[in-house]
PLY file of the C-alpha trace (Angstrom):
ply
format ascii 1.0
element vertex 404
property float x
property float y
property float z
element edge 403
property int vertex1
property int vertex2
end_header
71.32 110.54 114.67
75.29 109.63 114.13
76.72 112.25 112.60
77.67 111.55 108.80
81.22 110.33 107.87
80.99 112.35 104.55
83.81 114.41 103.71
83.52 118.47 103.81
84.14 119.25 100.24
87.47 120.65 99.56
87.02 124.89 99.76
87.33 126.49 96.05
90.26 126.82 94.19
91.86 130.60 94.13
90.59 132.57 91.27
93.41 132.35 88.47
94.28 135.95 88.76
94.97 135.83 92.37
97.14 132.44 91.72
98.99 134.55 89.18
99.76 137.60 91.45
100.25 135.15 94.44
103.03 133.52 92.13
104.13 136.79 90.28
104.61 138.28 94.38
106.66 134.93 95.31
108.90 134.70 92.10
109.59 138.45 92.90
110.69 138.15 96.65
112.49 135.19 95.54
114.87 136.85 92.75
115.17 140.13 95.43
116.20 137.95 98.16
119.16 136.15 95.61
120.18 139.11 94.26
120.50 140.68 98.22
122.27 137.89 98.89
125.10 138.05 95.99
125.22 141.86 96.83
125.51 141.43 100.46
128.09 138.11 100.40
130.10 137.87 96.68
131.42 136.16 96.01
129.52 133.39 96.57
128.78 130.07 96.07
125.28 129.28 95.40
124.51 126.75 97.70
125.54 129.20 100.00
122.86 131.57 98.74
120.69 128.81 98.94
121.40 128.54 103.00
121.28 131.80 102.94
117.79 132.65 101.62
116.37 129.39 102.21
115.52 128.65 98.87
116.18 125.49 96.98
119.20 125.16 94.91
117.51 124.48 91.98
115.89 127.83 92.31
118.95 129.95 92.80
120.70 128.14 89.96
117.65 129.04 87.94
117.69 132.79 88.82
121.48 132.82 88.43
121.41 131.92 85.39
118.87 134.58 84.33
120.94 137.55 85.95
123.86 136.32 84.24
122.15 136.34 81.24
121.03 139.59 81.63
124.50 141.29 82.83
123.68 141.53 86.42
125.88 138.91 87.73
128.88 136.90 86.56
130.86 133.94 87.65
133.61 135.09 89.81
137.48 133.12 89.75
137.63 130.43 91.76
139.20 130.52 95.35
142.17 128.50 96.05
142.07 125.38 97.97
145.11 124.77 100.33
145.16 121.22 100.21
144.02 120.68 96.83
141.33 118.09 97.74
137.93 118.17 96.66
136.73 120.89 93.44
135.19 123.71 95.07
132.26 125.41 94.24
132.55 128.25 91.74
131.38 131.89 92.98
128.55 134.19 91.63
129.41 137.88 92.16
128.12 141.13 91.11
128.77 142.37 87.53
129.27 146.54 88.65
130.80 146.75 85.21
128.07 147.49 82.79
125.34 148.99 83.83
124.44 152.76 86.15
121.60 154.07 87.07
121.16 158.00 86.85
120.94 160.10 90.46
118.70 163.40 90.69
118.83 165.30 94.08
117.05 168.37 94.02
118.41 170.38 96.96
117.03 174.08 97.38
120.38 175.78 96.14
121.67 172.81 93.50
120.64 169.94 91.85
123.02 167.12 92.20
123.31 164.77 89.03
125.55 161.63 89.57
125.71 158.11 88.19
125.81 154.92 90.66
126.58 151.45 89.96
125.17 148.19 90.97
126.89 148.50 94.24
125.41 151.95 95.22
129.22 153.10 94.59
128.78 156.96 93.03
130.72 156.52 89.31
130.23 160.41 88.17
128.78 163.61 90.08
128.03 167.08 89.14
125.99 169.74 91.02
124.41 172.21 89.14
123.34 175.69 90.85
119.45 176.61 90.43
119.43 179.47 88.16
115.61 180.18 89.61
113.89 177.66 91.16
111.15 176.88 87.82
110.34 173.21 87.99
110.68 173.35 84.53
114.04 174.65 84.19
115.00 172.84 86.83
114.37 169.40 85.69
115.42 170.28 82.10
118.94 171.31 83.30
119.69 168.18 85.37
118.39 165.48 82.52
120.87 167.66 80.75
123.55 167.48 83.34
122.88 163.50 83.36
123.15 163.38 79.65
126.80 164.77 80.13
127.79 162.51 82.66
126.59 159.44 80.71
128.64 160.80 77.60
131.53 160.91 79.95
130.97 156.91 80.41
131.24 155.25 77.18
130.28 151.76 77.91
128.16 152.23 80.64
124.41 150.97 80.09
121.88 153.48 82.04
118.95 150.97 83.57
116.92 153.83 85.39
116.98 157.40 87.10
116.21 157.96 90.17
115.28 161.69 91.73
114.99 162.26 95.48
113.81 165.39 96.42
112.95 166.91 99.88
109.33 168.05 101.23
106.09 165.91 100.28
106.59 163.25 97.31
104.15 161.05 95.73
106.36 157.74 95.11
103.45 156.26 93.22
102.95 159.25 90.93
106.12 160.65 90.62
104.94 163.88 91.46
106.23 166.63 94.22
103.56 167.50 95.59
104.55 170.03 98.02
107.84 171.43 98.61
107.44 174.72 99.96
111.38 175.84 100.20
111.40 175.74 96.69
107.72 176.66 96.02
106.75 173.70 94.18
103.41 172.33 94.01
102.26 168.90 91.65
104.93 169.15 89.94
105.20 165.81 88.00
108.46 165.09 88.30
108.64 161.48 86.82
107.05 162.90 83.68
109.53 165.58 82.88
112.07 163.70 83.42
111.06 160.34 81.54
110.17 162.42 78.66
114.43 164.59 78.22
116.08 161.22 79.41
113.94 158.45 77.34
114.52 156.24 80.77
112.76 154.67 83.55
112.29 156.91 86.56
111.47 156.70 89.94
111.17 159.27 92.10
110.79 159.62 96.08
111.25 161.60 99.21
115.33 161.71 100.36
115.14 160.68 103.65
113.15 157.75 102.52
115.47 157.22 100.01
118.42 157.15 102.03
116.91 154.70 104.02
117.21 152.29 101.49
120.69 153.51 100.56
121.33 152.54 103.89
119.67 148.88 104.16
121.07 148.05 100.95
124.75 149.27 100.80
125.28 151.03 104.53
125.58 150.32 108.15
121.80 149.58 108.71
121.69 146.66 106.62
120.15 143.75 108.66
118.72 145.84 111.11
114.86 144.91 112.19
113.92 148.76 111.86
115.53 152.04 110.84
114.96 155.40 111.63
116.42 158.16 108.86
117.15 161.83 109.96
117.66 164.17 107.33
118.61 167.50 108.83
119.43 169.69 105.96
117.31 172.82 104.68
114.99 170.59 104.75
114.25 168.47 108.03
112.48 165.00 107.71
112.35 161.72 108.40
111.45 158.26 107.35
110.70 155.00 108.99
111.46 151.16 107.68
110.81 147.87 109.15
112.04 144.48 108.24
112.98 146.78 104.79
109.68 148.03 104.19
109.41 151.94 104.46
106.36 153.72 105.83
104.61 155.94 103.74
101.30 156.62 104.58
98.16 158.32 102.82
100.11 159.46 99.34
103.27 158.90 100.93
103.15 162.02 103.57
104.48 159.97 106.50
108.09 161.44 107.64
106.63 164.84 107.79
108.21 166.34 110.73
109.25 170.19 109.70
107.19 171.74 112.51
107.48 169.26 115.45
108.28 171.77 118.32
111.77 171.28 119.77
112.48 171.76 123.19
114.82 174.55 123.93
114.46 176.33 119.99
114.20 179.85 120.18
113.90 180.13 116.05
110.74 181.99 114.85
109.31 179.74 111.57
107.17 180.67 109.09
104.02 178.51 110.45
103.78 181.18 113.15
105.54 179.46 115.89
109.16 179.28 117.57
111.33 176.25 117.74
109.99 173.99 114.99
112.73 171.39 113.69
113.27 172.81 110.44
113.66 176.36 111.48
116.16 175.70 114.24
117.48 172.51 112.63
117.87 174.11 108.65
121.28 174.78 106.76
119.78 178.44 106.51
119.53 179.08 110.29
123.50 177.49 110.66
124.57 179.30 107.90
122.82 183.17 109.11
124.11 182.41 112.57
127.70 181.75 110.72
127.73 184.73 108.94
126.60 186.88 112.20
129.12 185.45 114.64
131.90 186.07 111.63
132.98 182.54 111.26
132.48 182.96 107.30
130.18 184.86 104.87
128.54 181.72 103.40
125.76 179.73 102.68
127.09 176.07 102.24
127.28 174.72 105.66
130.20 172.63 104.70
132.39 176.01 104.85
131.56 176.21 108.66
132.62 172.22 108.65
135.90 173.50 107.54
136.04 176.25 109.58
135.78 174.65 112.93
138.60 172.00 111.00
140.93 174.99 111.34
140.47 175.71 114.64
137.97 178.31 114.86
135.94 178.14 118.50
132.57 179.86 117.39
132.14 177.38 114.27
132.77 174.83 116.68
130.02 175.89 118.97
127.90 176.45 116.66
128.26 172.83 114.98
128.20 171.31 118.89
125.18 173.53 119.76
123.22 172.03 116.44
124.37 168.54 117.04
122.65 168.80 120.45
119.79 169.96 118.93
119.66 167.30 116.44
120.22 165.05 119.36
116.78 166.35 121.00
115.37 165.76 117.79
116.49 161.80 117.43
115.19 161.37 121.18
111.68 162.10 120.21
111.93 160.12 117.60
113.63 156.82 119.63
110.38 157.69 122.34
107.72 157.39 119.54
109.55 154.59 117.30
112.33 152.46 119.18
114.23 151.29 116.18
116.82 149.07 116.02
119.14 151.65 113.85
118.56 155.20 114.05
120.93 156.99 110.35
121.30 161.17 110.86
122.22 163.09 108.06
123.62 166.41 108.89
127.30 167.63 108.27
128.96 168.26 111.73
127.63 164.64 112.80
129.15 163.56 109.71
132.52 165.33 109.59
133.44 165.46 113.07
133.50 163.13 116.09
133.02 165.59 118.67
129.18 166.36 116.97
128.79 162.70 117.15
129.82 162.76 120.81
127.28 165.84 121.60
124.55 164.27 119.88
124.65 160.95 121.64
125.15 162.33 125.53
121.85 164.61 124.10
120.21 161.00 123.38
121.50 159.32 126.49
121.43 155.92 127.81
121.69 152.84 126.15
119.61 154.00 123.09
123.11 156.04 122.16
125.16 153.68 120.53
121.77 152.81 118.07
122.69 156.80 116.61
125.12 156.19 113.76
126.08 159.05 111.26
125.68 158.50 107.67
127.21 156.09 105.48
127.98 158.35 102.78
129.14 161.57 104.63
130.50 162.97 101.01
128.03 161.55 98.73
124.16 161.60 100.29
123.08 163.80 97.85
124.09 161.97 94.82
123.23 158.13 96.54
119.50 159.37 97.62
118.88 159.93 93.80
120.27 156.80 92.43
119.26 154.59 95.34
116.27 155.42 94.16
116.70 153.36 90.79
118.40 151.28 92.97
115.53 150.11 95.38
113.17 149.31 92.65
115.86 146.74 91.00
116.61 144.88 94.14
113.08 144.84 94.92
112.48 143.54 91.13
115.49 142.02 89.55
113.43 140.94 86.46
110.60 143.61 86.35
112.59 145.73 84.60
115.08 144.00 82.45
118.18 145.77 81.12
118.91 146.66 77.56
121.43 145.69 75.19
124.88 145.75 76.20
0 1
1 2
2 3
3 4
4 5
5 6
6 7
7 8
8 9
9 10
10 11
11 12
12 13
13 14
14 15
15 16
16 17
17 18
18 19
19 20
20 21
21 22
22 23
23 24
24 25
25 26
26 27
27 28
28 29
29 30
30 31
31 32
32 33
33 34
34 35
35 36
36 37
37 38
38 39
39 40
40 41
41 42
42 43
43 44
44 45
45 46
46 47
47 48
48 49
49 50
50 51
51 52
52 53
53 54
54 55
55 56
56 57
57 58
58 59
59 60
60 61
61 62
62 63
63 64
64 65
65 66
66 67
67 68
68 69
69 70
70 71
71 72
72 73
73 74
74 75
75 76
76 77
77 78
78 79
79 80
80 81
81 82
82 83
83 84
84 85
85 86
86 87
87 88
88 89
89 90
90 91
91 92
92 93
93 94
94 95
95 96
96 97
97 98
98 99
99 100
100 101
101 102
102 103
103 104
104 105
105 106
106 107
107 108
108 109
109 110
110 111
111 112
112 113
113 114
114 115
115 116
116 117
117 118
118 119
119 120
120 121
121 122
122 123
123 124
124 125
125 126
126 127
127 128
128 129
129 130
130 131
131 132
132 133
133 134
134 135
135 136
136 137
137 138
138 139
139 140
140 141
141 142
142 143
143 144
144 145
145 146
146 147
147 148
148 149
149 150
150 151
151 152
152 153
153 154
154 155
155 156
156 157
157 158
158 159
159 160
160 161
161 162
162 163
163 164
164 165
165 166
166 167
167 168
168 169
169 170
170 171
171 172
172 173
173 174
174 175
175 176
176 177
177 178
178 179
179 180
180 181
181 182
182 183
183 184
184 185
185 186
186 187
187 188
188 189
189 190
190 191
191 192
192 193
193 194
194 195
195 196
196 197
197 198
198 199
199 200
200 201
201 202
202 203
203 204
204 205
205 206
206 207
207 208
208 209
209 210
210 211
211 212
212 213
213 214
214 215
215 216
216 217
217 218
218 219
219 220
220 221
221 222
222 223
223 224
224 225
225 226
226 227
227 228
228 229
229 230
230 231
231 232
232 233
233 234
234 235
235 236
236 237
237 238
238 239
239 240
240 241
241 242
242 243
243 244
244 245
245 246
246 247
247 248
248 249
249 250
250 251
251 252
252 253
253 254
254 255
255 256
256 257
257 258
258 259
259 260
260 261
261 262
262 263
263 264
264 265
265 266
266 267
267 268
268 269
269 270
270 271
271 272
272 273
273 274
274 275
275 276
276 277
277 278
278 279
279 280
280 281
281 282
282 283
283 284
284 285
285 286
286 287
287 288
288 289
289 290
290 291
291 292
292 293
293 294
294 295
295 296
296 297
297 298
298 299
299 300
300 301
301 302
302 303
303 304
304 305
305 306
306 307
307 308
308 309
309 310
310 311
311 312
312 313
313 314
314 315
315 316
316 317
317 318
318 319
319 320
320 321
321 322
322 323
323 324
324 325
325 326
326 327
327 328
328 329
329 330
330 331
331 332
332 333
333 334
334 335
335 336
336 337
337 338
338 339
339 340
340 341
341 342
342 343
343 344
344 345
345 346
346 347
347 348
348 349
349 350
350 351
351 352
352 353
353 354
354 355
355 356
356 357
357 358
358 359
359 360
360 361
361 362
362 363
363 364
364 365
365 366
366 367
367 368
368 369
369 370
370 371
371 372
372 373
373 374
374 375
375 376
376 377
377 378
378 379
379 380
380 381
381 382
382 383
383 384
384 385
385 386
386 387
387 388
388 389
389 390
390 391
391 392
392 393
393 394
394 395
395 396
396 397
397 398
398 399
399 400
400 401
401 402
402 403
């Protein structure tokens, strides 16, 4: 028999929830990519933006407007013409006058409190000195120290915090789960804080929030993948392609404190010799400092400044770390290959020569992806508030701001 000529019905319509979230998740991705795009270019016309993000001009004028009505963006002076001919097209640029979002790092010495503006650009810093290491305490006396800073910027409209903290954090429930330097476990971080500051927070690991420092504002932005090494008293890592992070089960991923290093010889707590943090940690710099005489510290920027003045052993030491560090990005590039690999540690930062060490460690062509930091005198203060930060480019008009 001839087959029949009928038409298949047409499948079933979506339910309307999923059309909503399918629409809610395109609206969103649209207003991130425009607001990226006035960020990454202002001043700039908006057909440009269109051509930029591929979205109809109609739509950016749309979402425009609404950022300009809600402070984010304003209408920047027009350029000059040469010849006079023609009227040009007038510029949308970021408004980085109003509005700051509040920066918590908690470090295992200090907390660092700062304020960032729209441009990831640190307006106000302060680092406060645990007195104990209380959770409590702690979090009370930095939505304190923020409080200050905010009274110090009359005008200023606060949109968010953001806290970065090292060890194992739960993004989705605020909480630090694990941070053993400071002996911290579930503490609910997002909590404490919301409830001194009356604010919005978000809260996150540092390395992955330096990541996103660095797509949005730093020398890995347009990069295909980045690779974040934090090397600090605490040693992790974090992982982002096409500016999505990784984070795993209850964001563990970037857990990397007791990967064995090749050539450590420090004994760690885990029962072993030569895991990252133990050979890699401001501690283990700082002990060897104060053994070899090169100062009687334990801020590893004083051992920064005293191979700045000349003195050979705080220059070997710094070198001999960098190589280490260097070891450390290598296993990473084998098990990864990002585009962009971002370390954060202070002789890599500071001085050229630690770049140099830590590159010929790396070797071939995969060098000259290693690139220090992008805020060499202000990570601390840009993990917190990049992690406000984040959440607004992701959601332009999730979170509206308040009255200005």
């Amino acid at each position: 028999m001839p087959r029949s000529l009928t038409p298949s019905p047409p499948p079933p319509a979506a339910p309307a929830h999923v059309r909503r979230a399918v629409d809610s998740d395109r609206r969103r991705t649209s207003a991130s990519a425009i607001l990226r795009s006035v960020l990454e270019h202002g001043p700039v016309a908006r057909s440009t933006v269109a051509r930029l993000t591929g979205l109809s001009p109609a739509s950016v004028t749309d979402y425009c407007g609404r950022f300009a009505a809600l402070g984010l963006i304003r209408e920047a002076p027009l350029p000059r013409r040469p010849n006079g001919v023609g009227r040009p097209h007038q510029p949308v640029d970021l408004d980085d006058s109003r509005f700051v979002v509040g920066g918590v790092h908690v470090a295992v010495p200090y907390t660092t409190v700062a304020l960032l503006d729209l441009r990831g650009r640190v307006v106000a810093e302060r680092r406060l000195r645990h007195d104990g290491t209380e959770p409590g305490r702690v979090l009370a006396n930095a939505a304190e120290g923020l409080g200050a800073l905010l009274a110090g910027a009359p005008g200023r409209t606060p949109l968010g915090v953001g806290v970065a903290a090292g060890g194992w954090v739960d993004r989705d429930s605020g909480t630090v789960v694990e941070h053993p330097l400071l002996g911290w476990r579930d503490v609910a971080v997002r909590e404490a804080v919301g409830a001194r500051t009356g604010l919005p927070v978000h809260v996150d690991g540092h390395a992955r929030a330096l990541v996103n420092a660095e797509r949005l504002f730093g020398r890995a932005r347009g990069s295909r993948s980045v690779l974040h090494l934090f090397v600090g008293n605490v040693v992790d890592a974090a992982f982002a392609t096409h500016d999505e992070v990784h984070y795993g089960p209850r964001s563990q991923a970037g857990a990397i404190a007791h990967l064995p290093l090749a050539g450590g010889t420090e004994p760690c707590g885990c029962g072993r010799t030569g895991c990252l943090q133990a050979e890699l940690s401001e501690r283990t710099l700082c002990r060897r400092a104060r053994a070899e005489g090169v100062a009687d510290t334990v801020n590893p920027m004083h051992v920064v400044g005293a191979a700045a003045g000349g003195d050979p052993v705080a220059v070997r030491l710094l070198l001999e770390r960098a190589r280490l560090v260097g070891r450390a990005a290598a296993l990473l590039l084998d098990v990864l290959n990002p585009d962009t690999v971002v370390v954060t540690e202070v002789g890599v930062a500071h001085r050229e020569d630690c770049l140099a060490a830590l590159r010929e460690e790396v070797g071939g062509e995969r060098a000259a992806a290693v690139v220090p930091t992008s805020f060499p005198d202000s990570a601390l203060a840009v993990a917190g508030g990049s992690v406000a930060l984040d959440v607004l480019y992701r959601d332009p008009l999730g979170t509206p701001p308040g009255p200005t």
